[in-house]
C-alpha positions as CSV (number, residue, x, y, z in Angstrom):
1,X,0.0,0.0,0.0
2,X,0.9,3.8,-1.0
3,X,2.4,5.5,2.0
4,X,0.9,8.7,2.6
5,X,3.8,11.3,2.0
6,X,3.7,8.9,-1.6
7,X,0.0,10.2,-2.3
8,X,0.6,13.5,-1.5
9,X,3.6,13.5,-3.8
10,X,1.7,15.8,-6.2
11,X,0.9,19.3,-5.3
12,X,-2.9,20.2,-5.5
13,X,-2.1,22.5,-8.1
14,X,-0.8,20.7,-10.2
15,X,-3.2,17.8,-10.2
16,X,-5.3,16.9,-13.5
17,X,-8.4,14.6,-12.3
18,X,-11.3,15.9,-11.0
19,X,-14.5,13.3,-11.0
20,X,-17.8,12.8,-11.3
21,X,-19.6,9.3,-10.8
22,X,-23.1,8.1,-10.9
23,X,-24.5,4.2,-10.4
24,X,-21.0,2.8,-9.0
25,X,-19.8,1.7,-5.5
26,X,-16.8,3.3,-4.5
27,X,-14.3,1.4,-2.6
28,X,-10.9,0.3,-1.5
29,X,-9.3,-2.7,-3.2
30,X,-5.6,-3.8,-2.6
31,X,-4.7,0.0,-1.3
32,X,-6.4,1.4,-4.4
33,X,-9.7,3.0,-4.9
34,X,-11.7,1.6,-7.0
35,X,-15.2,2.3,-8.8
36,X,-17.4,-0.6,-9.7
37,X,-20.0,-1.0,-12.3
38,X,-22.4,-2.9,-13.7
39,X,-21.5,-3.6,-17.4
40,X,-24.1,-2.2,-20.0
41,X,-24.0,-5.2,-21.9
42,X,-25.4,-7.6,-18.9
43,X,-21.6,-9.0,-19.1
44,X,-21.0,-8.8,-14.8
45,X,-19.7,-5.9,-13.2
46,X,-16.5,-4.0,-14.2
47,X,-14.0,-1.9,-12.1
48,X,-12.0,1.0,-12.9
49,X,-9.1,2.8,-10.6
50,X,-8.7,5.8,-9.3
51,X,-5.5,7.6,-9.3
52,X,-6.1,9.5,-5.9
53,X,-2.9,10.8,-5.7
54,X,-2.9,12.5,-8.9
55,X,-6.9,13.6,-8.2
56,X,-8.5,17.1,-6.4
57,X,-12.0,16.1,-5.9
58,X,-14.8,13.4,-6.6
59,X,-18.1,14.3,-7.0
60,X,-20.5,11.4,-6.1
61,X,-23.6,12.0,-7.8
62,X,-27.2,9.4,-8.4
63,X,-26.6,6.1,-7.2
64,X,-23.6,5.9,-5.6
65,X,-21.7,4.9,-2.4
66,X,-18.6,4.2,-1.0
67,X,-16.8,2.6,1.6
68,X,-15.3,3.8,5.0
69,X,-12.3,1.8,3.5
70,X,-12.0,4.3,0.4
71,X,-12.9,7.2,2.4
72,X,-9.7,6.9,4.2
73,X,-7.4,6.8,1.4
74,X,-9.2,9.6,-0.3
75,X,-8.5,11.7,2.9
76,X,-5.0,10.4,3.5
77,X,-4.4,11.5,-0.4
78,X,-6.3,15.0,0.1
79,X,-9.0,14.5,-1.9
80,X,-12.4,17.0,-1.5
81,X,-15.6,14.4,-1.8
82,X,-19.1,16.2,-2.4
83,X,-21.9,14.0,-2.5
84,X,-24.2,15.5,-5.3
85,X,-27.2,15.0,-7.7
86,X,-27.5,14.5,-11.3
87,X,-25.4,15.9,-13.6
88,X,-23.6,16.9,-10.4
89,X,-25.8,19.1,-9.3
90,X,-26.7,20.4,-6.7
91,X,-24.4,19.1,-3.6
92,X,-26.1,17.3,-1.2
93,X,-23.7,16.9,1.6
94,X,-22.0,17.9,3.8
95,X,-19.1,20.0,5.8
96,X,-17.1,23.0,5.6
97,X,-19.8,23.9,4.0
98,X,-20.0,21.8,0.7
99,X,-17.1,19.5,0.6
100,X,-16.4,16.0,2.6
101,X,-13.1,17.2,3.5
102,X,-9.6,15.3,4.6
103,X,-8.5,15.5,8.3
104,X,-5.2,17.3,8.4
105,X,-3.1,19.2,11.1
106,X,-0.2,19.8,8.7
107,X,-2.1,22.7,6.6
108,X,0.0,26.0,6.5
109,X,-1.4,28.4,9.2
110,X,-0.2,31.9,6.9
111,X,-2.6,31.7,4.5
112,X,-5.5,31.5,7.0
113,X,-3.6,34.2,9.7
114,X,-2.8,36.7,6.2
115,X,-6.5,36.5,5.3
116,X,-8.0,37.5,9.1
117,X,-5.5,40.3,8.8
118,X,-7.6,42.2,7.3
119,X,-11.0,40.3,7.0
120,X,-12.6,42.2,9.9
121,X,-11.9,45.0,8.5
122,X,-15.0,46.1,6.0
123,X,-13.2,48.7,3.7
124,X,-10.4,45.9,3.7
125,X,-12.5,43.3,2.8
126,X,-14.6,45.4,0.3
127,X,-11.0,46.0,-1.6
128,X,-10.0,42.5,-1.8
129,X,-13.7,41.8,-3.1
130,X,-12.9,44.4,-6.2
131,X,-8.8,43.4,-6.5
132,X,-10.9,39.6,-7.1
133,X,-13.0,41.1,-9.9
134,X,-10.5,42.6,-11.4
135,X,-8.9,39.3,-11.4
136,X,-11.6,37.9,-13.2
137,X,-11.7,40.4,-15.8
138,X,-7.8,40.0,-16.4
139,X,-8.2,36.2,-16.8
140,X,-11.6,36.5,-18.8
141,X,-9.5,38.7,-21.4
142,X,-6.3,36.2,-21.4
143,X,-8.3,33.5,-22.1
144,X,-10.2,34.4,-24.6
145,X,-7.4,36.3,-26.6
146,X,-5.2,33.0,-26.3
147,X,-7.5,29.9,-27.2
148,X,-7.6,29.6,-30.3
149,X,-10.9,27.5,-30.2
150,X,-12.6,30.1,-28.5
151,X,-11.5,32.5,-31.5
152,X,-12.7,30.2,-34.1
153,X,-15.9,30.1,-32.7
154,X,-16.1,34.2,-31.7
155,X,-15.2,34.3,-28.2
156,X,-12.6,37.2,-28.5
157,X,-12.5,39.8,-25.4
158,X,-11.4,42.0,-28.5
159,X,-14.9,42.0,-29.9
160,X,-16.3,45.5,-29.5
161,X,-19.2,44.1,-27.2
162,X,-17.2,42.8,-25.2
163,X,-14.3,45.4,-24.7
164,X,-16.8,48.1,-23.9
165,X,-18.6,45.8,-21.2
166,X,-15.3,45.2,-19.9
167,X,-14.2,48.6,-19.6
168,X,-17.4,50.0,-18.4
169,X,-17.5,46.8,-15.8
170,X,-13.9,47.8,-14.2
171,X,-14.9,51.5,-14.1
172,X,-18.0,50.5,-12.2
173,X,-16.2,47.7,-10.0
174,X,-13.7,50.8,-9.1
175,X,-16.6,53.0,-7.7
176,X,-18.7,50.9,-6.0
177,X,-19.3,51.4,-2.4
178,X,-20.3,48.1,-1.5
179,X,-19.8,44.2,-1.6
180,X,-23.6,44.4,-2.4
181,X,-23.1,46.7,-5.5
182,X,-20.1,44.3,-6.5
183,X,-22.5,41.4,-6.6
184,X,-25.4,43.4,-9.1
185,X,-22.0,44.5,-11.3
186,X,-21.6,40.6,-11.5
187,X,-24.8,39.6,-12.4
188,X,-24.5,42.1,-14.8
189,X,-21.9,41.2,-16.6
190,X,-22.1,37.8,-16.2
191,X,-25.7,38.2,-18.1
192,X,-24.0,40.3,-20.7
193,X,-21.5,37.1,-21.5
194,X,-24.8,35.0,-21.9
195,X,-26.1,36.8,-24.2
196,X,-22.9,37.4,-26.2
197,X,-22.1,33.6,-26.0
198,X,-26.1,33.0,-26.7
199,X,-26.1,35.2,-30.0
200,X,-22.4,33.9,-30.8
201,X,-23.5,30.1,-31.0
202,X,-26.9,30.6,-32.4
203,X,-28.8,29.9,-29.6
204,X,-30.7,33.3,-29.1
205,X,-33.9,32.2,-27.2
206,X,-31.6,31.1,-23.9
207,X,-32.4,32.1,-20.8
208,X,-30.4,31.0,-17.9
209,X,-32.6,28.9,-15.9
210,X,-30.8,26.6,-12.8
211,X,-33.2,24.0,-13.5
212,X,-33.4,24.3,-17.1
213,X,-33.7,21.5,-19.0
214,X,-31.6,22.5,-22.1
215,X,-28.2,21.4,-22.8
216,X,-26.6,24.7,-22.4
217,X,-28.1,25.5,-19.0
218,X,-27.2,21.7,-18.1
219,X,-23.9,22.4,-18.7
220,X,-23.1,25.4,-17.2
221,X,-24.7,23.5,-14.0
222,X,-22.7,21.1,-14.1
223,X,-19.1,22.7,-15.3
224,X,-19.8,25.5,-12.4
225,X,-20.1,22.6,-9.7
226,X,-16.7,21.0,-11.2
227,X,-15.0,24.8,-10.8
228,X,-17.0,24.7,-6.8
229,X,-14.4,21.0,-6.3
230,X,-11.3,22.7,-7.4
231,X,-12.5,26.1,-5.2
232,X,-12.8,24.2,-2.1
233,X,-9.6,21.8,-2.8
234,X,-7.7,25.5,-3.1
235,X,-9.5,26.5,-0.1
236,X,-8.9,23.6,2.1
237,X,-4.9,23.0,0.9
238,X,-4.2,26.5,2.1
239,X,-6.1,26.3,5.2
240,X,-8.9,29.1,5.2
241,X,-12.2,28.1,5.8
242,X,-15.1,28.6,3.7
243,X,-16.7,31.2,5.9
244,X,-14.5,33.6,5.7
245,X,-15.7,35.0,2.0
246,X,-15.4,38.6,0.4
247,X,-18.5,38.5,-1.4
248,X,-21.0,36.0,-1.0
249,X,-21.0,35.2,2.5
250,X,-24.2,37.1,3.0
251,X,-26.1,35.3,-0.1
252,X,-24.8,31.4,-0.1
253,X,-23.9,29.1,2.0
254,X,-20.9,28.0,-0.1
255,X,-19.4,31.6,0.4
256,X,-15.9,31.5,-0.3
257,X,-15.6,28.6,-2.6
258,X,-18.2,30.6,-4.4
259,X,-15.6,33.5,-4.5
260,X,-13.0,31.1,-5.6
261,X,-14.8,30.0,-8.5
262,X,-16.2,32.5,-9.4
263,X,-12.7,33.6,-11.1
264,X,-12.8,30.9,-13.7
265,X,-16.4,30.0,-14.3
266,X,-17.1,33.2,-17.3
267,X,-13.8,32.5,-18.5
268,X,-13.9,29.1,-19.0
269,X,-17.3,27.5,-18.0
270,X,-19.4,29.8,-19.7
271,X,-18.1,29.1,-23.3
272,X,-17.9,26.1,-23.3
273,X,-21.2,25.3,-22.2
274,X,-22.7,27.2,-24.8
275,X,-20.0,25.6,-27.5
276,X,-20.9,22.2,-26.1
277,X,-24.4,22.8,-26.6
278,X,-24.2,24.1,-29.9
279,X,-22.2,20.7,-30.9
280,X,-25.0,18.5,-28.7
281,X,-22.3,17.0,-27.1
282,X,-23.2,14.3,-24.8
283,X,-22.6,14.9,-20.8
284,X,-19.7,12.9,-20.5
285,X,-18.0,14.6,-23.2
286,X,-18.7,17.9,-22.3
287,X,-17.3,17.1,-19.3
288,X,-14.0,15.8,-20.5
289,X,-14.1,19.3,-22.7
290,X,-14.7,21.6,-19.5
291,X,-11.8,19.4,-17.8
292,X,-9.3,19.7,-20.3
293,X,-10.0,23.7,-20.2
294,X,-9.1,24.0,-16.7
295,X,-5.9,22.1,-17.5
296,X,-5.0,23.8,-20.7
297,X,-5.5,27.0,-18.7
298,X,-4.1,26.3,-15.3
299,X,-7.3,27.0,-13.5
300,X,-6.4,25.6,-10.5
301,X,-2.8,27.3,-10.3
302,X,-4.6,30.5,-10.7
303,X,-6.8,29.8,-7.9
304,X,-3.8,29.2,-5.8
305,X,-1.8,32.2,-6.7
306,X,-5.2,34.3,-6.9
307,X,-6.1,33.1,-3.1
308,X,-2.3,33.4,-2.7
309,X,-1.8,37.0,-3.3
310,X,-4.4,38.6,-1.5
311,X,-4.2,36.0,1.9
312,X,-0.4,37.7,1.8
313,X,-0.9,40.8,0.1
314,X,0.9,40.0,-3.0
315,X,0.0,40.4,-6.9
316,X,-0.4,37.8,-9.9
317,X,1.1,37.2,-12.7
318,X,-0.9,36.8,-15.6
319,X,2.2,36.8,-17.9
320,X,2.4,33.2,-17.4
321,X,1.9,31.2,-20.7
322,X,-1.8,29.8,-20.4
């Protein structure tokens, strides 16, 4: 069996698998973690390893459970577990507010002591709120100048749509006077990107609806839930607790990992919902394109450096290749 300094080998950051399962018992099988399956062709049941060492979170959504066995080597590797609904969505369970989450008492402590710093402060706290959508903005802008995908399809942040509602959005985010004005700003421009990504892929009569029952609300469901696992693995590695947000602490319960989120979900989520939708792609393969986004653009890094900087009072980098 895998010691556990072995599992932990891999920095969070740097870690590519992030899962969702449905209709499959979890469980521990000759110090691996397993998944097990019934075969769709009546053939017996089939299982398939997890590489927990190399993993951030699992998502356990209809039909599912898992052994106390499994549990511990998912918490000895560090591994977030939400349990969730269909299309994993919404989370059902549990602590720290949304995640299942690993026993540790080796966490670093300067994160968590750099953030309360200046968390009681309101005029602080308002200030990191803006500094972290300004953040969004930059990497909304980098990524959709860089992937060329998104270009061929017409998400540019030089479109002239989108380049006014940018600059309007950080003039606005500069001169608000509240956390509560930050969140309409938001809202705002997160309804503008809809409709820009809604007219861009031909799909003009959307309407964002949580429980819609269209593909591209599906998907934007489901790929904000996977950005909500690698939030709260960020949150957790660095040792702040999910109550201690900038901005949605007073609207939901997931609060920070909302917050954390919240910095990739426009950039990266959001498009390709809408592309997968306009190319019906299938859930699963939706999935494995929302995944290989966050890879290709180091989404979880930047959470880490993003969280990073303002715990410590430091700045990002967005110079970084994506």
């Amino acid at each position: 069996m895998e010691t556990i300094s072995n599992l932990k080998a891999i920095l969070h950051s740097k870690r590519a698998n992030l899962y969702y399962l449905e209709k499959c018992r979890v469980m521990q099988k000759d110090g691996r973690v397993l998944y097990l399956m019934e075969d769709a062709k009546g053939d017996g049941s089939k299982y398939w390893n997890i590489p927990i060492a190399n993993t951030t979170c699992l998502l356990l959504g209809t039909g599912t459970s898992i052994t106390q066995a499994a549990m511990r080597l998912l918490a000895s590797a560090g591994v977030m577990v939400g349990f969730c609904g269909g299309g994993s969505t919404p989370l059902l369970m549990a602590t720290e507010i949304e995640w299942l989450s690993p026993q540790s008492e080796y966490r670093p402590t300067e994160y968590i002591q750099g953030w309360l710093s200046w968390w009681w402060d309101d005029a602080k706290r308002l200030s990191v709120a803006k500094q972290f959508q300004f953040t969004r903005l930059d990497f909304i802008e980098k990524i959709w100048s860089k992937d060329r995908t998104l270009r061929e399809h017409g998400f540019c942040s030089e479109d002239p749509v989108i380049a006014n509602a940018f600059s309007k959005n950080r003039s606005e985010i500069a001169d608000a006077p509240s956390v509560g004005k930050l969140l309409q700003l938001e809202a705002t421009l997160t309804k503008s990107l809809y409709k820009f990504a809604a007219r861009t892929t031909g799909q003009s009569k959307f309407t964002r609806q949580h429980d819609g029952a269209d593909k591209a609300n599906a998907f934007l469901n489901h790929g904000n839930y996977l950005a909500y696992g690698l939030g709260a693995t960020t949150l957790w590695v660095l040792g702040i607790p999910h109550g201690f947000a900038v901005m949605h602490g007073k609207t939901r319960r997931g609060a920070l990992v909302f917050d954390v989120a919240d910095l990739v979900k426009d950039a990266l989520v959001l498009p390709w919902a809408f592309l997968g939708a306009k190319q019906n792609l299938g859930e699963q393969e939706f999935r494995i394109e929302c995944l290989q986004a966050f890879t290709d653009h180091n989404a979880m890094n930047f959470m880490f450096d993003s969280v990073k900087a303002q715990a410590l009072g430091g700045s990002i980098d967005l110079e970084e290749p994506f």
